[in-house]
C-alpha positions as CSV (number, residue, x, y, z in Angstrom):
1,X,86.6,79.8,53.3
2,X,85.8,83.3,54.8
3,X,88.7,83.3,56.2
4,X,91.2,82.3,53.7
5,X,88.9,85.4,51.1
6,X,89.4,88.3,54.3
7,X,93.3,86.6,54.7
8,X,94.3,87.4,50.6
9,X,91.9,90.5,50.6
10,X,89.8,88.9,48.2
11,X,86.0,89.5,47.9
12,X,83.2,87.7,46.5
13,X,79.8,88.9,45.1
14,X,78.3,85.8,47.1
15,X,78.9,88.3,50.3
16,X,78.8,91.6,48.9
17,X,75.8,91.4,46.9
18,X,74.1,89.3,50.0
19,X,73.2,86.3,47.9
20,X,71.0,83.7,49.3
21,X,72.4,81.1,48.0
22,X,75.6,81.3,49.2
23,X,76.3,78.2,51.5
24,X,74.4,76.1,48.5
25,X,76.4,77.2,45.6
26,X,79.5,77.3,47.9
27,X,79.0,73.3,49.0
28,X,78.0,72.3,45.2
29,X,81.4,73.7,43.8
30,X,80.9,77.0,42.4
31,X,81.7,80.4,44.0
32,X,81.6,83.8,42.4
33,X,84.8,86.0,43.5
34,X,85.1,89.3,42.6
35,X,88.2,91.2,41.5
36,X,89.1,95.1,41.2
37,X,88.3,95.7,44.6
38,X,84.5,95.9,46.1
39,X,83.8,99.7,45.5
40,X,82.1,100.0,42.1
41,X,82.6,103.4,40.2
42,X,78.8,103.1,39.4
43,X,75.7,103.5,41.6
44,X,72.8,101.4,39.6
45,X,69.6,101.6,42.4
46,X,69.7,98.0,42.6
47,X,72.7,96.7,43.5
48,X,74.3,96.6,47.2
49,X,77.5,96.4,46.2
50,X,79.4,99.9,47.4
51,X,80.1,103.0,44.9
52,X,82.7,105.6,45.1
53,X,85.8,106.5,43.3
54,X,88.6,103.7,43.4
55,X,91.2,106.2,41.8
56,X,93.0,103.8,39.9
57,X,94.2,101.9,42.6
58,X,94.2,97.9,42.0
59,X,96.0,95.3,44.2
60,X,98.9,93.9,42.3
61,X,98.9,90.9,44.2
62,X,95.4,89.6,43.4
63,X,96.2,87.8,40.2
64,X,98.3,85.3,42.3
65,X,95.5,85.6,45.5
66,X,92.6,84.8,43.3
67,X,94.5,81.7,41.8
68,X,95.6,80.5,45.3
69,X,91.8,80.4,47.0
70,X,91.0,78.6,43.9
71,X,93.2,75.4,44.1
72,X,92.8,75.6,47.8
73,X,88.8,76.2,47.7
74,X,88.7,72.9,46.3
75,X,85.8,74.3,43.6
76,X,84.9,72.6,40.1
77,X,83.7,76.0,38.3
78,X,84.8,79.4,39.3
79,X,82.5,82.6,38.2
80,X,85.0,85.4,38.0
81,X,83.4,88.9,38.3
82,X,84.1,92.6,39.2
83,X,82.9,95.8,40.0
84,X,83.0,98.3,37.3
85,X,86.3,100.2,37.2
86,X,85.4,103.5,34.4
87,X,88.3,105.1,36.3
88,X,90.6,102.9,35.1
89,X,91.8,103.5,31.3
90,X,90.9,99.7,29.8
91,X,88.3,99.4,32.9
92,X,90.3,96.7,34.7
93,X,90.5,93.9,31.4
94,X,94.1,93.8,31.7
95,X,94.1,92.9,35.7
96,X,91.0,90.7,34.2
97,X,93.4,89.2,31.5
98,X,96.0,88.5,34.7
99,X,93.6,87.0,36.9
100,X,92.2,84.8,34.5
101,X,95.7,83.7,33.3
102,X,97.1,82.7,36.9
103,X,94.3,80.8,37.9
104,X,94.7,78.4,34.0
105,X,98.2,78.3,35.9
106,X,97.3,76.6,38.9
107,X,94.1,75.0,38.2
108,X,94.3,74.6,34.8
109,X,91.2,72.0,35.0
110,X,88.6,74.0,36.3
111,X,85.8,75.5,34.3
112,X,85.8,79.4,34.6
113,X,83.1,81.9,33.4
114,X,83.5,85.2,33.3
115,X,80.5,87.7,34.7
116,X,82.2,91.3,33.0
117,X,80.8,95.0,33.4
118,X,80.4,96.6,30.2
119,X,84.1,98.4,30.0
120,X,81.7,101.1,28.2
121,X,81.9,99.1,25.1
122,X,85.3,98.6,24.4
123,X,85.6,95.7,22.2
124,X,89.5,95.7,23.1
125,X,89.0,94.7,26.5
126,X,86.3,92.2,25.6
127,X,89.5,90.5,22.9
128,X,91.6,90.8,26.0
129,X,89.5,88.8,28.5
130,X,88.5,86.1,25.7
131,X,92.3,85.4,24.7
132,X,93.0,84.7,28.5
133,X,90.8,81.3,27.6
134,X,87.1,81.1,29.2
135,X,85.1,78.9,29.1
136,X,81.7,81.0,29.8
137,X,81.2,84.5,28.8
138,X,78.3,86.6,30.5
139,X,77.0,90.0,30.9
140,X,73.9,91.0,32.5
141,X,71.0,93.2,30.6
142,X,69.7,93.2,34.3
143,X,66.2,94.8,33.4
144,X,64.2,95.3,30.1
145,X,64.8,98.4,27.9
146,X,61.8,100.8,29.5
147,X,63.1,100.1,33.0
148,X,67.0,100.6,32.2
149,X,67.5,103.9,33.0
150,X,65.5,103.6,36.4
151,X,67.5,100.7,37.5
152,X,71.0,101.0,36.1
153,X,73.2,103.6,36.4
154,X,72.9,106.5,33.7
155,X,76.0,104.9,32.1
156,X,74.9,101.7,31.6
157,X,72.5,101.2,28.6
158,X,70.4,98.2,27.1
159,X,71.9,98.8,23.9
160,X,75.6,98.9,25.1
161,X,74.8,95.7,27.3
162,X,73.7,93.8,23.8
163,X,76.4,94.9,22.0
164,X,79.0,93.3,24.4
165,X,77.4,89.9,24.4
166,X,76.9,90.3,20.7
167,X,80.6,91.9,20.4
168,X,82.0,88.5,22.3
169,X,80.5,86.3,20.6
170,X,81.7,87.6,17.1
171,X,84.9,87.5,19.1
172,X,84.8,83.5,19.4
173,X,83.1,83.4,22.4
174,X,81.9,79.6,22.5
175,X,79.0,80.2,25.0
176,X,77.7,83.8,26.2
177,X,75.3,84.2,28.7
178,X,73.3,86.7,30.4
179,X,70.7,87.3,33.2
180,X,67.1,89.8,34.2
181,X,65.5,90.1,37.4
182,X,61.6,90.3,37.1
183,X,59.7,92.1,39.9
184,X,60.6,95.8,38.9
185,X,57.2,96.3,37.2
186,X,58.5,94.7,33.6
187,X,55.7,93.8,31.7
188,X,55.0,90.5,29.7
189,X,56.1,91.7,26.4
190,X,58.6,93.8,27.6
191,X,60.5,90.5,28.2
192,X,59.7,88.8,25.3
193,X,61.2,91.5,23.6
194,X,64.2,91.4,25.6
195,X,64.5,87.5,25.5
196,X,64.1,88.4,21.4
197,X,67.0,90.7,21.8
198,X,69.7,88.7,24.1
199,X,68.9,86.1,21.4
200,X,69.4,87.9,18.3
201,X,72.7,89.1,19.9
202,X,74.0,85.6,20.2
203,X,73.7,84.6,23.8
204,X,73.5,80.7,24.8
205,X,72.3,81.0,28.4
206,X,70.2,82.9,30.3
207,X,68.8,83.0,34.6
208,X,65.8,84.8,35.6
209,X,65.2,85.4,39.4
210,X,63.2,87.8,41.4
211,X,64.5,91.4,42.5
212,X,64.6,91.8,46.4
213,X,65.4,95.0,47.7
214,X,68.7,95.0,49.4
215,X,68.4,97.9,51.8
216,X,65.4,100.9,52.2
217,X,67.8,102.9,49.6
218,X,67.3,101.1,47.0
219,X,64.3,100.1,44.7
220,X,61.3,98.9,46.0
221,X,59.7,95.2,44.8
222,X,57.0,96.0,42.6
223,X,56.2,92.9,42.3
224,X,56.8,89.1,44.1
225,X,56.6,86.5,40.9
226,X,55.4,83.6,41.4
227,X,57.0,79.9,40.8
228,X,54.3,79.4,38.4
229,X,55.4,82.3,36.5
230,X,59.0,81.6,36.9
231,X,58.2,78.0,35.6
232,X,56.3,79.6,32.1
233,X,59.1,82.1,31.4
234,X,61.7,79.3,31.0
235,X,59.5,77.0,28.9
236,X,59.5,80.5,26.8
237,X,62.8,81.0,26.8
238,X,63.5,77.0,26.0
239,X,60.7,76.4,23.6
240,X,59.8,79.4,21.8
241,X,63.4,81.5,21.8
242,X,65.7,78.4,21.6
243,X,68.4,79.3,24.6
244,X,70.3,76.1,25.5
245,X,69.1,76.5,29.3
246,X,67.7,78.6,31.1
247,X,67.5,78.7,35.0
248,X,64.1,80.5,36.1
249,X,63.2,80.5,39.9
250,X,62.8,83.6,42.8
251,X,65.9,82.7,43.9
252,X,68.3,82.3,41.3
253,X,70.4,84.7,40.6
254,X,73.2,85.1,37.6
255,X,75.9,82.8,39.1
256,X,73.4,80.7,41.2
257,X,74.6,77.1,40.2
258,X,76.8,78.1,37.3
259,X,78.9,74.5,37.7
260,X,75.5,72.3,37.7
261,X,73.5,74.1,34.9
262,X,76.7,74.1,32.8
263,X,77.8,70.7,33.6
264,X,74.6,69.3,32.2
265,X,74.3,71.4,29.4
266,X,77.8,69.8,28.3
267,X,76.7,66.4,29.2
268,X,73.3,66.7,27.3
269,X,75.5,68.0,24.7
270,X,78.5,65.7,24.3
């Protein structure tokens, strides 16, 4: 499969963002590929994934690349992200919108969620990535409000982050979702508050895993959380803030079995 992603030019967050879990997730059906090219225009101090200036340039090709390593790759549910594109007018939702569209094409079958940067807002790309038919819509608050602007980059907000979950689902988004790393010195209420908040903007699902630090640049751990802890924070965000799921472990991460935890949310549900 590495070789079929480096022979279209396609990337995956799996690799760039050096995810653990990759060879699990990848053998269980889901993989998380990532369009727009892999040089984000931001530089938020936890994320591996490289920054610089893109200058517009997208690979016109991809729509039909990302379609054909997903009948081939043989995967039951697809997470579709990208890097964030501010130099690009619409930030990339109409390449989004393309993507999306070939792969119904081809694999019309599979279930696809969509992982989207912010797009600064714009509730016109979010309308253009929704009519392309998802399944799953997600964003990441990432961190609790206090710790935002230490972790994200400067043009990344808490509140902008809410609104787009809360601006997709108004948009008939049937499930939202969204994820926080703990670790970063977040203190209990400080996620209450923000489990409070992701709910009150509408979101379905949410993943909690631990921060590790990808490289001496960026932030340090402030803290390694226990299973124990992991284990309470979902029975929160089950019991007392009424998500559908939520998947709660040191190693889980946004995307981290997308397919499973969906497919038995649906079954539970049917």
């Amino acid at each position: 499969m590495r070789q079929k992603l480096s022979r279209l030019a396609l990337s995956t967050v799996c690799q760039e963002a050096k995810c653990p879990n990759l060879n699990e997730c990848w053998l269980g059906g889901t993989a998380t590929l990532m369009i727009g090219g892999d040089t984000c225009t931001r530089g938020c101090r936890f994320c591996s994934v490289q920054t610089g200036n893109p200058q517009g340039w997208l690979n016109p090709d991809e729509p039909a690349h990302v379609a054909q390593v997903v009948t081939e790759g043989g995967w039951r549910y697809v997470v579709l992200t990208s890097v964030d594109r501010d130099d690009l007018p619409d930030g990339g939702a109409a390449h989004w919108a393309a993507c999306i569209t070939a792969i119904r094409a081809r694999s019309p079958g599979i279930k696809l969620e969509v992982l989207t940067p912010d797009f600064s807002g714009d509730a016109q790309a979010i309308q253009k990535i929704l009519a392309s038919d998802v399944d799953v819509f997600a964003h990441n608050l990432e961190t609790v409000a206090r710790l935002t602007p230490t972790v994200r980059d400067r043009r990344a907000s808490y509140p902008q982050s809410l609104q787009v979950l809360k601006t997709a689902k108004a948009l008939g988004a049937q499930y939202t979702k969204s994820s926080l790393m703990l670790g970063l010195g977040e203190q209990p209420d400080e996620i209450h508050q923000a489990m409070q908040d992701l709910r009150a903007a509408g979101v379905d699902f949410l993943t909690l895993g631990q921060y590790l630090q990808p490289t001496a640049r960026h932030l340090p751990v402030t803290e390694m959380v226990s299973e124990s802890v992991f284990d309470h924070w979902r029975e929160v965000a089950e019991q007392t803030y009424g998500f559908s799921y939520c998947a709660s472990g040191p190693l889980v991460r946004s995307s981290y079995q997308a397919g499973q935890w969906f497919e038995r949310f649906a079954k539970n549900n049917s």
